[in-house]
MARNU-10097 format. One record per residue (C-alpha): residue in one letter; chain; x, y, z. Coordinates in pm, 1 decimal. Example, Ala and Ser with C-alpha at 12.3 -4.5 7.8 and 13.67 -1.06 7.14 Angstrom:
<recs>
+----+----+----------+----------+----------+
| aa | ch |        u |        v |        w |
+----+----+----------+----------+----------+
|  A |  A |   1230.0 |   -450.0 |    780.0 |
|  S |  A |   1367.0 |   -106.0 |    714.0 |
+----+----+----------+----------+----------+
</recs>
This chain:
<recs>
+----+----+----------+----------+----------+
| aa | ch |        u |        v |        w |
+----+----+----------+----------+----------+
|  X |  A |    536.2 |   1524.4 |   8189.9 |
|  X |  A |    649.2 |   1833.1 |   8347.4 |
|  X |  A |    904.0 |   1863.2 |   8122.8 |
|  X |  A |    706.6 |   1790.5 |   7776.2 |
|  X |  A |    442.6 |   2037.6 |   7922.1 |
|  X |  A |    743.3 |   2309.1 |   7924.0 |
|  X |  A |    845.7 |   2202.3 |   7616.1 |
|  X |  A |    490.4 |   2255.0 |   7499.5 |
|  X |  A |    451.1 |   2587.2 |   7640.7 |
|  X |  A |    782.9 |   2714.5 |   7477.5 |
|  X |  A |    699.8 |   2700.2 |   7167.0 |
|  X |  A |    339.7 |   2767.7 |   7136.0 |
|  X |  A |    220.9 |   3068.5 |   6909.3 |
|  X |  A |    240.0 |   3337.9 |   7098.5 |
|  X |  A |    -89.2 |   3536.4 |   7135.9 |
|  X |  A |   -131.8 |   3865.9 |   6912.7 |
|  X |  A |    -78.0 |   4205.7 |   7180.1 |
|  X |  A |   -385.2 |   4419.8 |   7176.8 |
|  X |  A |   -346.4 |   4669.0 |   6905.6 |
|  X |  A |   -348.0 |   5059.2 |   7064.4 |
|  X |  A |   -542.5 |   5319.3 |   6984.5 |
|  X |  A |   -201.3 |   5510.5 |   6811.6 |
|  X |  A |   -146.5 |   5220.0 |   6657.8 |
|  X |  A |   -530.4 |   5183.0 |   6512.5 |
|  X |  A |   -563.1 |   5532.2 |   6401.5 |
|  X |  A |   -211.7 |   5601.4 |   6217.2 |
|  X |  A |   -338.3 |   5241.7 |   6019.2 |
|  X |  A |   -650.2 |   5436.5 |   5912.4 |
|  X |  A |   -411.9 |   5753.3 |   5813.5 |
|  X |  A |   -201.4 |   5564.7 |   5617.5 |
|  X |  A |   -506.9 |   5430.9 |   5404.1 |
|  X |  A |   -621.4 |   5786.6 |   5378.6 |
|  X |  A |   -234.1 |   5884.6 |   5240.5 |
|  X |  A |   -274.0 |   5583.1 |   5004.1 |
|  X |  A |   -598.8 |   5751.6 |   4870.7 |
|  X |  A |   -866.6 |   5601.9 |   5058.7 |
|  X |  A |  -1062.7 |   5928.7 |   5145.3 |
|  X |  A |  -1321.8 |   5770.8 |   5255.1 |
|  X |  A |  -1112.3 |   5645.2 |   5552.8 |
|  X |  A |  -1066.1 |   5995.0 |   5680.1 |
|  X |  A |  -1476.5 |   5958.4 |   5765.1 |
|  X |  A |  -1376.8 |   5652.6 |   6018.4 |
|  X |  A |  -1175.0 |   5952.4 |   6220.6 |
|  X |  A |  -1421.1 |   6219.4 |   6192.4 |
|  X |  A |  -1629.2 |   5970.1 |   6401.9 |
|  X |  A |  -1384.2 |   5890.7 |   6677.8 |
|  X |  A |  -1286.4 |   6290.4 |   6753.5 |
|  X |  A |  -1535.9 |   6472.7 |   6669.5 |
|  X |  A |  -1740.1 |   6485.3 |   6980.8 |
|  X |  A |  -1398.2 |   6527.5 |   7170.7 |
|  X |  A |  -1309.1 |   6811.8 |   6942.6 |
|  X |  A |  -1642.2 |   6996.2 |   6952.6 |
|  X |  A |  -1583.1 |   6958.0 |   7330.6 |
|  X |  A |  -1306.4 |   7130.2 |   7347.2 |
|  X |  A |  -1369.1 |   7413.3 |   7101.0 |
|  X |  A |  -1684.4 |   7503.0 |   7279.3 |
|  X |  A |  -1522.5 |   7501.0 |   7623.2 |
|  X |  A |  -1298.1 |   7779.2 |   7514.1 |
|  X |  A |  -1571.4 |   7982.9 |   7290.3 |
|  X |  A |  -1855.4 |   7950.9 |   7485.4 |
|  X |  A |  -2054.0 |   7929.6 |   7171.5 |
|  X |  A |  -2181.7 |   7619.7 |   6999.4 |
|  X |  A |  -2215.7 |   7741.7 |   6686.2 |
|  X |  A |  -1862.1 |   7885.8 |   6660.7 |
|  X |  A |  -1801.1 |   7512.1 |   6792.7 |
|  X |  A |  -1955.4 |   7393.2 |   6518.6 |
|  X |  A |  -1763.7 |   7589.7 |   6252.2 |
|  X |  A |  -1468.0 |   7558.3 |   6417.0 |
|  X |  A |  -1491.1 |   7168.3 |   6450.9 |
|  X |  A |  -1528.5 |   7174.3 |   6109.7 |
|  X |  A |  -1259.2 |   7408.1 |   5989.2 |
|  X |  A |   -983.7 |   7157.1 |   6250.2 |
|  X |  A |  -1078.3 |   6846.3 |   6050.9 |
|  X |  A |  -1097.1 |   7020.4 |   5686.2 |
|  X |  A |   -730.5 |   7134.5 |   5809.9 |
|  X |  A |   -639.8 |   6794.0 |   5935.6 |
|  X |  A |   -765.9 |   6630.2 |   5561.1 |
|  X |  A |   -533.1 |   6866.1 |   5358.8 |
|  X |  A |   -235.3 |   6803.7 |   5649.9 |
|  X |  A |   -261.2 |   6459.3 |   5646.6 |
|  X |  A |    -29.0 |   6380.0 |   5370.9 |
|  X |  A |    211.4 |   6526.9 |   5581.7 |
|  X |  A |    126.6 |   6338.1 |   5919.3 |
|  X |  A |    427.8 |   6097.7 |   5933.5 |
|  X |  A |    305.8 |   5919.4 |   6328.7 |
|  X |  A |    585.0 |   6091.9 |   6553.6 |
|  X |  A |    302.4 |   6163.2 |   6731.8 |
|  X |  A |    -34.4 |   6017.1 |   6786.0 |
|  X |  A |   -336.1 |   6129.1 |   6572.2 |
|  X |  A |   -505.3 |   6228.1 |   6906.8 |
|  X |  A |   -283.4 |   6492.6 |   6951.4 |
|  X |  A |   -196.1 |   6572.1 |   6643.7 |
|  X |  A |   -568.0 |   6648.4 |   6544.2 |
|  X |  A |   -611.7 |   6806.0 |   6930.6 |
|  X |  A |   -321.8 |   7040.0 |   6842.6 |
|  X |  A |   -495.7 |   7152.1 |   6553.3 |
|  X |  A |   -784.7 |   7200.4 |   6739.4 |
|  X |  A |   -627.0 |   7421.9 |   6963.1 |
|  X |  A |   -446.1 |   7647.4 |   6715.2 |
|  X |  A |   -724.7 |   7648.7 |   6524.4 |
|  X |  A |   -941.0 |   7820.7 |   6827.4 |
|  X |  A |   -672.1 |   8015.6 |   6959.9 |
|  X |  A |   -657.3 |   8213.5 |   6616.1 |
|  X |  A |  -1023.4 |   8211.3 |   6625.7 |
|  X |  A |  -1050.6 |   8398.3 |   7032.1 |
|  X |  A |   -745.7 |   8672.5 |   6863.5 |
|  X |  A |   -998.3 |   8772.9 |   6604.9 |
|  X |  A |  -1304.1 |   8756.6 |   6803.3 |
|  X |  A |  -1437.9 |   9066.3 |   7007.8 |
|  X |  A |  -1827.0 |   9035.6 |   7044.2 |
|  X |  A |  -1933.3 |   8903.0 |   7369.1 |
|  X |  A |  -1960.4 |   8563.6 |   7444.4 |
|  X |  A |  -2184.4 |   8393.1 |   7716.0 |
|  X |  A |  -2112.8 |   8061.9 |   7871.0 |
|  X |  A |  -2399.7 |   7808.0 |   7979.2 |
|  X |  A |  -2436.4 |   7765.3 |   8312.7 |
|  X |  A |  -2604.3 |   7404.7 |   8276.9 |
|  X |  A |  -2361.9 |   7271.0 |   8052.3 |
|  X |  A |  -2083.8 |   7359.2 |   8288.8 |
|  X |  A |  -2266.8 |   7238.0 |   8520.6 |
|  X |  A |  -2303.9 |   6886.7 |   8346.7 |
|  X |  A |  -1943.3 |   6879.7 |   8212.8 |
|  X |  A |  -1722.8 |   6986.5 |   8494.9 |
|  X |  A |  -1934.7 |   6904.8 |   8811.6 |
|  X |  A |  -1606.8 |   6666.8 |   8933.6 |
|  X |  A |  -1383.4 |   6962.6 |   8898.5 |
|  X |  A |  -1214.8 |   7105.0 |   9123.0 |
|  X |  A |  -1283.0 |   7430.1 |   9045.5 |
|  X |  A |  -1645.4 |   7363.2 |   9043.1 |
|  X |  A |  -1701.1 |   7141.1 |   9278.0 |
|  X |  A |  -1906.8 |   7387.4 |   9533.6 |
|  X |  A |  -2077.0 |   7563.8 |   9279.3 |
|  X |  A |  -2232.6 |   7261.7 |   9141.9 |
|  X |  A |  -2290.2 |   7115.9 |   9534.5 |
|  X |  A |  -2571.0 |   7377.6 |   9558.8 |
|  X |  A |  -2974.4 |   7308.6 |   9552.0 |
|  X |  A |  -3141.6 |   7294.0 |   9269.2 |
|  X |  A |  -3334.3 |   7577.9 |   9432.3 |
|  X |  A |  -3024.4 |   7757.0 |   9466.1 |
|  X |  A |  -2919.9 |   7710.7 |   9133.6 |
|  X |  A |  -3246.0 |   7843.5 |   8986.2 |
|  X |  A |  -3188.6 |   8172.1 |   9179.1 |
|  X |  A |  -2841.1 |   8200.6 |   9070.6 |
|  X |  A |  -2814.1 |   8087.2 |   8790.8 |
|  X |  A |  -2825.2 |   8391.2 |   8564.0 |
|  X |  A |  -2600.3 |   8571.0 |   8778.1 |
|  X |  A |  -2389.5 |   8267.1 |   8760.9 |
|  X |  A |  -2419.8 |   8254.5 |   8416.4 |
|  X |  A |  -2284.3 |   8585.4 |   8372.1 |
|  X |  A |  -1975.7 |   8510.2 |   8639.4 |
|  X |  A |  -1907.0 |   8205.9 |   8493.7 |
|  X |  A |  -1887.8 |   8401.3 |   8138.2 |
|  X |  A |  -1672.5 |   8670.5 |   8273.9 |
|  X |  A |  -1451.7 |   8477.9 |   8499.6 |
|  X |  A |  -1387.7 |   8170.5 |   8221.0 |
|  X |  A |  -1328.6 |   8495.7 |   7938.3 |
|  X |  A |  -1087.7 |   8726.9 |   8167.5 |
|  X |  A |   -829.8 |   8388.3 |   8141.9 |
|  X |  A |   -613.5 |   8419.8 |   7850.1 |
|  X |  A |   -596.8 |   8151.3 |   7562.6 |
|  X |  A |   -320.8 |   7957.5 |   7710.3 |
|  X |  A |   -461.6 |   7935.2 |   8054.1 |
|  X |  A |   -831.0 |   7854.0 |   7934.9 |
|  X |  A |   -691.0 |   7583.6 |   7718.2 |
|  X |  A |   -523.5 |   7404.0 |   7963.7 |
|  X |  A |   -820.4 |   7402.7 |   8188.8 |
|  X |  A |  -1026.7 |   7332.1 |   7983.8 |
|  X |  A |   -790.4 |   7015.0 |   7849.9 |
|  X |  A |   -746.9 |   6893.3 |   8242.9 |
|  X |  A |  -1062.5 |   6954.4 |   8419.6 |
|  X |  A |  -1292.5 |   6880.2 |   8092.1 |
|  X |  A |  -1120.9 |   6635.4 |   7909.4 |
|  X |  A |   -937.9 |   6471.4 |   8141.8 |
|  X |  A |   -627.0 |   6501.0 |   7999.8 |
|  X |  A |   -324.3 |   6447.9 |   8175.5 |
|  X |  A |    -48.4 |   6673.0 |   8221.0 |
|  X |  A |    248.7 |   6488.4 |   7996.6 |
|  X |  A |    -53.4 |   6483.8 |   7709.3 |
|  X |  A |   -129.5 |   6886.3 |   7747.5 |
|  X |  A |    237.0 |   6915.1 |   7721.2 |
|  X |  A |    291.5 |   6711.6 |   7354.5 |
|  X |  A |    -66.8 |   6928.7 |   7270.5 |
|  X |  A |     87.0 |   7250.9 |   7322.5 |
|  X |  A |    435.3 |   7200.5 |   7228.9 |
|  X |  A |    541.7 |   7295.2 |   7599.4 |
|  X |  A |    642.1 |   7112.0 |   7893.3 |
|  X |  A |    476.5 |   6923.4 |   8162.2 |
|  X |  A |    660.9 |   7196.7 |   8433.8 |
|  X |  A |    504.6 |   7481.1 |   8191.5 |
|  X |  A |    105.3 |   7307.7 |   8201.8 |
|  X |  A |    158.5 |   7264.0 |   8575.2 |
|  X |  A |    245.6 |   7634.4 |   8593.2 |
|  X |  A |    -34.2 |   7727.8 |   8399.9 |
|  X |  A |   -321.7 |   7515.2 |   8562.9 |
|  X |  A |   -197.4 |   7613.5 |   8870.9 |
|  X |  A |   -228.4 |   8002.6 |   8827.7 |
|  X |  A |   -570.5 |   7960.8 |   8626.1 |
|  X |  A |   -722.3 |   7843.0 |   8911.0 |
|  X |  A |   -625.9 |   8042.6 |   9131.8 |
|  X |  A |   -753.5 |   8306.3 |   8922.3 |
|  X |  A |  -1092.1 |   8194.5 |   8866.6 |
|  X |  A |  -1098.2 |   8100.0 |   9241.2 |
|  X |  A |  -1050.8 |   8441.8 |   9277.8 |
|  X |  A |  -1276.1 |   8544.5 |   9050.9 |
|  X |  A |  -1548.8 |   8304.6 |   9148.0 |
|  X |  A |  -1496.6 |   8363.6 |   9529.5 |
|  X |  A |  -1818.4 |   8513.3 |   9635.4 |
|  X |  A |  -2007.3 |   8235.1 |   9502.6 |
|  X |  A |  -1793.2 |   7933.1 |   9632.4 |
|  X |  A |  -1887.8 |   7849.5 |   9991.4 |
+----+----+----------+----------+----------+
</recs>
């Protein structure tokens, strides 16, 4: 019985392995390359909460979020013929997200202002914000335009490259081997980088952390 029972088990159908998120999204990309536009749509979905998220992170702005959302995946549609899957769609589309708002911050001079309750609601398990967002609520109503201003200031004196990776880490979650295929660098490089940023707006932040 023991035997028949191995027998058995040897040459049962093996069960399908769960299909991965790569491998979900580059199906859906090759149906858009095959001219199924519509297909694109089923993408827009997934990311585009992920990429607004991002965007307005390093703008500070939502409406510049918006646009700028909007111009990543209008870029990504006319790309995608040339999207062959070396790398995911994730970071693919995140790595046009990126350039996309890193062109955007050369251009842009006007002020910017950061809100103070939507960092507080987005990176209250960061490190970097985990005293400011520890405070009353009492507190926080009596700082929190000055805050909003430091917060503005502090987030804007970081350059691109620095802001982006923080904001990819602490916000998003990202790890440090994704950053890395993001930005074209390596994982030594987005250590470097997270490192100094937040030391910087440690710095920067220092009479308000406790």
């Amino acid at each position: 019985m023991a035997i028949t029972g191995s027998v058995s088990k040897a040459f049962a159908p093996a069960q399908d392995a769960p299909v991965s998120e790569r491998d979900l999204d580059w199906s859906v990309v090759q149906r858009v390359q095959a001219g199924n536009v519509g297909a694109f749509d089923q993408l827009v979905q997934k990311y585009r909460e992920h990429i607004f998220s991002i965007i307005y992170n390093m703008t500070s702005n939502r409406e510049d979020a918006s646009d700028l959302t909007q111009d990543t995946f209008i870029k990504a549609f006319q790309a995608i013929a040339r999207f062959k899957g070396q790398s995911s769609f994730f970071t693919w589309i995140y790595r046009i997200a990126i350039n996309t708002t890193m062109t955007f911050l050369k251009k842009r001079s006007r002020r910017r202002y950061i809100s103070y309750e939507t960092i507080n609601e987005e990176v209250s398990t960061t490190e970097i914000f985990e005293s400011l967002t520890a405070k009353t609520q009492t507190e926080k109503g009596a700082l929190v335009h000055e805050l909003q201003e430091k917060l503005n200031d502090s987030l804007q004196k970081l350059s691109p490259k620095h802001r982006t990776v923080v904001v990819l880490h602490e916000i998003e979650g990202l790890s440090h081997s994704e950053i890395a295929e993001i930005t074209k660098t390596s994982v030594g490089t987005v250590r470097s980088r997270l490192h100094y940023a937040k030391q910087q707006l440690q710095s920067y932040l220092k009479d308000y952390i406790s």
